[in-house]
C-alpha positions as CSV (number, residue, x, y, z in Angstrom):
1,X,-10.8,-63.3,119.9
2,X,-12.3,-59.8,120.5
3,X,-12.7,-57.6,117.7
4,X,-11.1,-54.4,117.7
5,X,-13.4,-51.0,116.3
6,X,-10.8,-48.1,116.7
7,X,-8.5,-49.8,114.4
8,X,-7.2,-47.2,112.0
9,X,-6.7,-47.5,108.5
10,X,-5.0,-45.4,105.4
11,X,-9.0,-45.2,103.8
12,X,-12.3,-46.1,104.0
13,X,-12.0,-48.2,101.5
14,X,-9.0,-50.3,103.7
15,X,-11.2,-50.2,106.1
16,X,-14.2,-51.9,103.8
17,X,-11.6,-54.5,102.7
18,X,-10.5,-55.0,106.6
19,X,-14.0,-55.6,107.9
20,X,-15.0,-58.2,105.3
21,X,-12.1,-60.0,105.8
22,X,-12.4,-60.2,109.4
23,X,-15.6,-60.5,109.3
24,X,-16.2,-56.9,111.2
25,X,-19.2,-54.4,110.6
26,X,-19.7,-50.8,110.5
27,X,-22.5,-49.7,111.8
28,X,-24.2,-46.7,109.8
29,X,-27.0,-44.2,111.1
30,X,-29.0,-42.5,109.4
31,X,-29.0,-38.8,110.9
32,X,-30.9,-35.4,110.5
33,X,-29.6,-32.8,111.7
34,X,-26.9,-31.2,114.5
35,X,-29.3,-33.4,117.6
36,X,-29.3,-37.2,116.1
37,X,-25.7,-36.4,114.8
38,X,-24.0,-35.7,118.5
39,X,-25.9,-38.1,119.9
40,X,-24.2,-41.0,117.2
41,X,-20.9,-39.3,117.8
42,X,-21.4,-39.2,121.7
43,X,-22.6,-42.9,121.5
44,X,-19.5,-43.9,119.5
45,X,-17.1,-42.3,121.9
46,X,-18.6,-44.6,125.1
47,X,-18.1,-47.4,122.3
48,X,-15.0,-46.5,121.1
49,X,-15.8,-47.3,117.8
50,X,-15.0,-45.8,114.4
51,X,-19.3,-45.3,112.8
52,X,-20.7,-44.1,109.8
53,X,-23.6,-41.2,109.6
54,X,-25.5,-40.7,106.9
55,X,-27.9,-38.4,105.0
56,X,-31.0,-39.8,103.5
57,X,-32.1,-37.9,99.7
58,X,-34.2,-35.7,101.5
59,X,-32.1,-34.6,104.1
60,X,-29.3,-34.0,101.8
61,X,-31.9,-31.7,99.3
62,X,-33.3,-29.9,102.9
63,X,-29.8,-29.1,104.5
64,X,-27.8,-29.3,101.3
65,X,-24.8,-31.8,101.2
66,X,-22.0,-28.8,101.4
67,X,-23.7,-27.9,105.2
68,X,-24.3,-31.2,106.5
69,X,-20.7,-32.2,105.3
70,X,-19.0,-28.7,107.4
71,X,-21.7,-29.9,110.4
72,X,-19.9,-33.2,110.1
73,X,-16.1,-31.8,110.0
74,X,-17.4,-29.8,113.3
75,X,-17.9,-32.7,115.5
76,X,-15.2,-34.8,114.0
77,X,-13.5,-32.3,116.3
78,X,-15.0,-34.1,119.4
79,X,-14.9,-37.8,118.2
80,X,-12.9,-40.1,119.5
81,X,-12.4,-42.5,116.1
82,X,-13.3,-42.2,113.0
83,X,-16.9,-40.3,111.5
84,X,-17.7,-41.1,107.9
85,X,-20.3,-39.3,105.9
86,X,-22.4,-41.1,103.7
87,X,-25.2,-40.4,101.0
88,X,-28.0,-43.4,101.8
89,X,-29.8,-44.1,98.9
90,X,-29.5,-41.7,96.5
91,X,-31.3,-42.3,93.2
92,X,-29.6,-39.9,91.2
93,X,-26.6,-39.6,89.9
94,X,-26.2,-35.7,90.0
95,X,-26.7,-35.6,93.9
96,X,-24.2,-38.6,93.8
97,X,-21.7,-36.0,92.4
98,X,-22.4,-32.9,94.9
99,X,-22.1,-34.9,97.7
100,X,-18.6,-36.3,96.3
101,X,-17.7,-32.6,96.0
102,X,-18.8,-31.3,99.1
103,X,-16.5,-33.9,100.6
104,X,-18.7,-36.9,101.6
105,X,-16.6,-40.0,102.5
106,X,-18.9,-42.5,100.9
107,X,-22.1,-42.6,98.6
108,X,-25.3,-45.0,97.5
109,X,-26.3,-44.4,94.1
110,X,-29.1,-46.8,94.0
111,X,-30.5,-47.7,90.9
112,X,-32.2,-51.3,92.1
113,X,-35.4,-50.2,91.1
114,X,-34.3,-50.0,87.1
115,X,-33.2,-52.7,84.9
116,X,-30.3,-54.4,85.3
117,X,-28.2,-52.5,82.1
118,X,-29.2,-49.3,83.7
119,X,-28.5,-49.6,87.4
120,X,-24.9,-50.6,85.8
121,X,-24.5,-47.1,83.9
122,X,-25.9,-45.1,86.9
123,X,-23.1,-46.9,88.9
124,X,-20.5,-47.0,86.4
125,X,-21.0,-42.9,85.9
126,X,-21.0,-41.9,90.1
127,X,-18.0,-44.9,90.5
128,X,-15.8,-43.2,87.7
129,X,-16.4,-39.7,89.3
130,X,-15.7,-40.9,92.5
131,X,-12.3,-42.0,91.7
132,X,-10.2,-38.8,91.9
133,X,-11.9,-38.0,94.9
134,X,-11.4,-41.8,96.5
135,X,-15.0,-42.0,97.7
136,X,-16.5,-45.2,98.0
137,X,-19.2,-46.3,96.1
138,X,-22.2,-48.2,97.6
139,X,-24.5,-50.0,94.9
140,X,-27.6,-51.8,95.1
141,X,-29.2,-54.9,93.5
142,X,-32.5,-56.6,94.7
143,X,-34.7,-55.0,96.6
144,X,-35.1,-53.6,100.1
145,X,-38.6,-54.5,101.7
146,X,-40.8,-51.4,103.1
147,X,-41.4,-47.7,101.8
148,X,-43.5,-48.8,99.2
149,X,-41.5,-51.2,97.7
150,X,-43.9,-54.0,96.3
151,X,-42.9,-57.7,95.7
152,X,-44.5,-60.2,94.4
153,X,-42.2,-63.3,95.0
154,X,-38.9,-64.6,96.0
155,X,-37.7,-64.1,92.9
156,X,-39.1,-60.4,92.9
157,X,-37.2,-59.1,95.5
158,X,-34.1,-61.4,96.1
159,X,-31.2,-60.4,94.2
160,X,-29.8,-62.7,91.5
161,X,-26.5,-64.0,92.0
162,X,-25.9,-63.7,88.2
163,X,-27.3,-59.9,88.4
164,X,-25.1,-59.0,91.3
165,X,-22.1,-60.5,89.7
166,X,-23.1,-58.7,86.4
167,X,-23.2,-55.3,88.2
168,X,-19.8,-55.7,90.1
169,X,-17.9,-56.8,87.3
170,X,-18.9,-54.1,85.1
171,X,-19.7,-51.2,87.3
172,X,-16.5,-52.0,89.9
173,X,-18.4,-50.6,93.1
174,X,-16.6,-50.7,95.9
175,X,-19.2,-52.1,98.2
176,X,-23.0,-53.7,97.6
177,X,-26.1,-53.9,99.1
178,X,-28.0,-56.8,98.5
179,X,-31.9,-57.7,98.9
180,X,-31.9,-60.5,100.9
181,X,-35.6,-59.9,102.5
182,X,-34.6,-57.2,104.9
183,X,-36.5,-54.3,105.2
184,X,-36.7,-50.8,106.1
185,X,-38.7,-49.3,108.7
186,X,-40.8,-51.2,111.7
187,X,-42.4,-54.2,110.2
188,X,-45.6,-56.2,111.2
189,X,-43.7,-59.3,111.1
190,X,-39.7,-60.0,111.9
191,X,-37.2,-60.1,108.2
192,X,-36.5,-63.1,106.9
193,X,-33.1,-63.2,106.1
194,X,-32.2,-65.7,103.0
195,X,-28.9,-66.9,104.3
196,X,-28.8,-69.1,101.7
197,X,-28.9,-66.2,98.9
198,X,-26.5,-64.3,100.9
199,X,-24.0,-66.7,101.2
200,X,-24.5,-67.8,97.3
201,X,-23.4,-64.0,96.8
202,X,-20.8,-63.8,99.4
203,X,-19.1,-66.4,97.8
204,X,-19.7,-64.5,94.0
205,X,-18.1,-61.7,94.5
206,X,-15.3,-60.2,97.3
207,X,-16.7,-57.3,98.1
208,X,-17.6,-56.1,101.1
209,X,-21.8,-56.4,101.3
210,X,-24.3,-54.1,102.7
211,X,-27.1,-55.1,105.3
212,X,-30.2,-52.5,104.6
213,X,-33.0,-52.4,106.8
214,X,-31.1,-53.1,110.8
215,X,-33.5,-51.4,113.0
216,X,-36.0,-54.8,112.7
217,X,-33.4,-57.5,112.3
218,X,-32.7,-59.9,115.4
219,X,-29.1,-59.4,117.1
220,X,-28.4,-63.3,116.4
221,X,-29.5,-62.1,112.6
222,X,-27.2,-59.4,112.6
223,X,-24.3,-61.7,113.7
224,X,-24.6,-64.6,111.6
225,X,-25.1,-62.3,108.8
226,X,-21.1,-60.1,109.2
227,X,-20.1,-63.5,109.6
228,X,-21.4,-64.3,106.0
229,X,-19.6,-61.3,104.2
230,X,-22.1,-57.8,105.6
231,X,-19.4,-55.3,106.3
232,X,-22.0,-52.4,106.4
233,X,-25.0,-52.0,108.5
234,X,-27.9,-49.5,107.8
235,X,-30.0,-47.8,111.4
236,X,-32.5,-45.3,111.0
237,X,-35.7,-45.6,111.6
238,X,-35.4,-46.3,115.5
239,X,-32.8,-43.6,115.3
240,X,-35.4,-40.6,113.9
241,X,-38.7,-42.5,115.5
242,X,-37.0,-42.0,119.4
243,X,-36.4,-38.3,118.2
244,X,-39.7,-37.7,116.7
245,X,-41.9,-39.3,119.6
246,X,-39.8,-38.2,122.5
247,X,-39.2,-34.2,121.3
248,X,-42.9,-34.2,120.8
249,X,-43.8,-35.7,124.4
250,X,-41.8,-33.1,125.5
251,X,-43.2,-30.4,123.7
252,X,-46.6,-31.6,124.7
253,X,-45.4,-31.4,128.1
254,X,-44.1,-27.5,127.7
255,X,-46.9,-26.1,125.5
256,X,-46.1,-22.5,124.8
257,X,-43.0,-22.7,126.9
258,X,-41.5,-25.1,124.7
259,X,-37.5,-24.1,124.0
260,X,-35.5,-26.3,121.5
261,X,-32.1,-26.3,123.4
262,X,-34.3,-27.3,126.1
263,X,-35.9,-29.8,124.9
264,X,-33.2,-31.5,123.1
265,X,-31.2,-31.4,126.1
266,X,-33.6,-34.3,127.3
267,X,-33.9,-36.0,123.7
268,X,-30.3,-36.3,122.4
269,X,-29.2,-38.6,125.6
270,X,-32.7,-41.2,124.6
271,X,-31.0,-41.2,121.4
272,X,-27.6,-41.7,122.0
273,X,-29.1,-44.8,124.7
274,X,-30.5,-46.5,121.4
275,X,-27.2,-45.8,118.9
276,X,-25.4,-47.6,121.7
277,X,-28.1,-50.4,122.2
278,X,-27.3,-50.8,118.2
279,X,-23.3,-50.9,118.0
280,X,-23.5,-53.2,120.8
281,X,-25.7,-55.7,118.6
282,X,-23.4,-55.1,115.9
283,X,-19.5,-54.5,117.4
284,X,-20.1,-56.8,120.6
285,X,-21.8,-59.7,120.9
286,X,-19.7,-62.6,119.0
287,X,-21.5,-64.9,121.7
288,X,-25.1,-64.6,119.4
289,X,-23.6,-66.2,116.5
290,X,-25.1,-69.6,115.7
């Protein structure tokens, strides 16, 4: 039965609760300024597909969440379906809060990196301020492979059933990311996705699970794992490298005479082309689950 992605719902978090049930993903991209962020929009339109952008910690501290969040209203005026703005990975709970108040739809206050009683207090303080505002909450346990993150087993980086049940029940997120040996950035070798730990937590808790790390994970990966209970998908590093490496061949190309609108008349369509690779790995290709 083919899934539908323009569906629309009374919230984000309906839509959360939706997807895990039906075992629908939304994709997420991580975005950087005005350029990445009409190519996602542009890509979701040919999609027709609600999509989530988001704003990684330093992003949100360069632009500030209040400008990014009136950038986003802006092309929400050209989007087809939904655009939700999210806060990716936030480790503090104070820029938890401005983005909340400058009117983000969603945030990550990630405090996987601390112990377990005080990554439930960081989440318990940004969920209970989200409330009035009804943003959702994005929490993290385990860890996320790449950017410096160093493991030294299975047990290092997998999260803990017991920890992840710990956090939800006390902290009430309203969605999780889990460490389930994904990782961010372009890796030497492909992630290996514990399927077994992932269902183990699918089956823990209800909520609807986050899947960090999706520019390196195979399409048949990314399938098998929405089936599983992954509602949420984070893309970014493919996203930012195809800007980065293509506006600089082109400015290598134009010297002196190098123009911005110029130049990112050329680079926003090779983004858009890889956003649009992406939601098709993750919207529609059923046929790759095995």
């Amino acid at each position: 039965m083919e899934k539908k992605f323009s569906e629309q719902f009374s919230s984000l978090h309906e839509l959360f609760k939706a997807y895990r049930k039906s075992e629908r993903c939304l994709a997420a991209f991580n975005v950087n300024d005005n350029y990445d962020l009409k190519a996602v929009v542009e890509a979701a339109n040919e999609m027709n597909t609600h999509v989530m952008v988001m704003t990684y910690p330093p992003v949100a501290d360069l632009i500030t969440p209040q400008v990014f969040a009136k950038m986003v209203e802006g092309v929400r005026l050209n989007a087809h379906n939904k655009v939700f703005l999210h806060l990716d990975h936030s480790t503090s709970v104070d820029q938890c809060k401005a983005a909340i108040d400058a009117g983000y739809d969603s945030v990550m206050i990630d405090g996987s990196q601390q112990p377990l009683e005080e990554n439930i207090k960081m989440t318990k303080e940004v969920v209970e301020y989200a409330k009035s505002a009804n943003v959702v909450v994005e929490a993290e346990i385990g860890k996320i492979l790449g950017r410096g993150v160093e493991v030294k087993s299975d047990d290092d980086f997998l999260a803990s059933v017991a920890d992840v049940t710990q956090l939800y029940e006390e902290a009430n997120p309203d969605i999780v990311a889990v460490g389930i040996g994904t990782a961010h950035g372009f890796t030497p070798q492909e992630p290996k996705i514990h399927f077994g730990r992932l269902g183990e937590i699918a089956d823990a808790i209800p909520a609807p699970l986050v899947l960090h790390g999706g520019t390196g994970i195979p399409d048949q990966d990314i399938q098998k794992s929405i089936s599983m209970g992954m509602s949420k998908i984070n893309i970014g590093t493919i996203v930012h490298t195809t800007y980065m490496q293509e506006a600089l061949k082109r400015m290598n190309e134009a010297g002196k005479n190098a123009y911005p609108p110029f130049i990112m008349n050329e680079v926003v369509p090779l983004i858009k082309e890889v956003v649009v690779d992406r939601l098709k790995a993750v919207n529609f290709q059923d046929e790759l689950v095995v």
